[in-house]
C-alpha positions in Angstrom: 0.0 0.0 0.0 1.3 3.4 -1.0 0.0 7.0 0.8 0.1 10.0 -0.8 -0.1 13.1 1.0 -1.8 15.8 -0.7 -2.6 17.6 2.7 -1.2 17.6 6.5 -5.3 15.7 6.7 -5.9 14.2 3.2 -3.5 11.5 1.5 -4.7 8.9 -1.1 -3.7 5.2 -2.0 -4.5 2.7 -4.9 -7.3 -0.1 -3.7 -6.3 -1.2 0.1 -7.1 -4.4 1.4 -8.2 -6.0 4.5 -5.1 -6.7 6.0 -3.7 -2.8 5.0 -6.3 -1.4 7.8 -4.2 -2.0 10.8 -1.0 0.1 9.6 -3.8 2.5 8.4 -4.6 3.1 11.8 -1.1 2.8 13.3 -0.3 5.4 10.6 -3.1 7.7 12.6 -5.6 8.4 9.7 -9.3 8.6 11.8 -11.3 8.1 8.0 -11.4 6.2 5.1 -13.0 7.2 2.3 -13.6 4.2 -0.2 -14.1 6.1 -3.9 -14.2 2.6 -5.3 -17.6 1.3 -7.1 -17.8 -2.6 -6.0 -18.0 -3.5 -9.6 -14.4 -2.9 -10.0 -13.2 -5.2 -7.5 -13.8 -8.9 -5.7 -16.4 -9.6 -3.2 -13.5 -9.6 -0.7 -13.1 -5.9 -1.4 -16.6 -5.0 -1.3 -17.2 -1.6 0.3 -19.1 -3.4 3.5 -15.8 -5.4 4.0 -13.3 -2.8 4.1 -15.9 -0.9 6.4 -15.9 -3.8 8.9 -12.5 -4.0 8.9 -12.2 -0.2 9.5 -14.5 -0.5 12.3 -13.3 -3.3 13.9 -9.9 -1.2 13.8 -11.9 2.1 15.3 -11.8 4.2 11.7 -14.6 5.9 10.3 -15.8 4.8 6.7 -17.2 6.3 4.2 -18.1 4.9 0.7 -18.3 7.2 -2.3 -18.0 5.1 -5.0 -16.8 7.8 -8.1 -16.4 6.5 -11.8 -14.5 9.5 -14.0 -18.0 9.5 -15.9 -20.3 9.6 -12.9 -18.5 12.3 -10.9 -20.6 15.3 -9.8 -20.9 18.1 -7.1 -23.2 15.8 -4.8 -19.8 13.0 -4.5 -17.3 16.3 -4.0 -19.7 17.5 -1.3 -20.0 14.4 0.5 -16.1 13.8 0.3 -15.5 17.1 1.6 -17.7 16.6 4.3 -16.3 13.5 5.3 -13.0 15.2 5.2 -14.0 17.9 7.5 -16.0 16.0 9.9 -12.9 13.4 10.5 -11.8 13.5 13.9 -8.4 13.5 12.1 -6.0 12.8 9.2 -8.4 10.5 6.2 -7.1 8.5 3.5 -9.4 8.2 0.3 -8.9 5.1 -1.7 -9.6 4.2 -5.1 -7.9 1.6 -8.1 -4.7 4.4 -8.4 -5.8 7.1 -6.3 -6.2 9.6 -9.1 -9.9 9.4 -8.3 -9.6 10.5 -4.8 -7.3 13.2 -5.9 -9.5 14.3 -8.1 -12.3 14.6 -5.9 -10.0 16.2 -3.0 -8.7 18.9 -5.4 -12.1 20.0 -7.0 -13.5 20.2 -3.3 -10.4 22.5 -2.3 -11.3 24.7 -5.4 -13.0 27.1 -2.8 -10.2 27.1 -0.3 -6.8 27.2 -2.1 -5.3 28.5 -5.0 -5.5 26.4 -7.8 -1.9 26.6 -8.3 -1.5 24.9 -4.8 -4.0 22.5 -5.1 -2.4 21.4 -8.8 1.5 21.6 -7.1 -0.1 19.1 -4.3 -1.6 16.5 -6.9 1.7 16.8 -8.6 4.0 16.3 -5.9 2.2 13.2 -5.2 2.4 11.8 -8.6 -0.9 13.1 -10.1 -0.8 15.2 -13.0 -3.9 16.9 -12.6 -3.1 20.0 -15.0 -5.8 19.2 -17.2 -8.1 20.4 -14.5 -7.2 24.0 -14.2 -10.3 25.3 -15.8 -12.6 23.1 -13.7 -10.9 24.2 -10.5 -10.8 27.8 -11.5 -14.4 27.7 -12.0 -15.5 26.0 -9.1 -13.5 29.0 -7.0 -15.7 31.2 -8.8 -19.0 29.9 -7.8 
């Protein structure tokens, strides 16, 4: 399992498993944010299983699953209130993590720069520069 930090409070991962919940919690996130439709992976990867798992371990989860086709302002509001309703650091997840950086940079729009918000995504290995229009936009509305 790889985290990327985009934030002191946000970092993403490709698809976690069962057994990655433990160092997630050692690791101190408080959230997990599942961005991962079911249909993309094995029963054993199922959103209710990861959530279990997260429970058992005493993290909050939240399932948003987000295809690049599907993703809308209701799945960027409901990430970013997950986010700020964490009692601490969260870690989204999704098949690369370019979902959940997606989601986390269009939900900053508002609140940083777009430049910072694209030099975050980039310094975690997400090239996200295709995006400035969207995220200039959404600081405008």
């Amino acid at each position: 399992m790889t985290m990327r930090n985009l934030s002191p409070t946000y970092a993403v991962s490709p698809q976690i498993d069962v057994g990655d919940i433990a160092s997630i919690a050692e690791a101190g996130f408080k959230t997990i944010i599942c961005n991962r439709p079911d249909a993309e992976v094995p029963p054993s990867h199922h959103a209710s299983v990861m959530e279990a798992a997260a429970h058992d371990a005493g993290l909050a989860f939240v399932s948003i699953p987000v295809t690049h086709q599907g993703l809308n302002m209701e799945m960027i509001d409901a990430q970013k209130a997950a986010m700020d309703s964490s009692d601490g650091p969260t870690l989204a997840y999704c098949a690369s993590g370019t979902r959940s950086s997606i989601v986390w940079a269009l939900g900053q729009a508002n609140e940083m720069p777009a430049d910072d918000i694209l030099a975050a995504t980039s310094a975690a290995g997400y090239d996200l520069g295709g995006m400035r229009a969207q995220l200039d936009a959404l600081a405008k509305r």
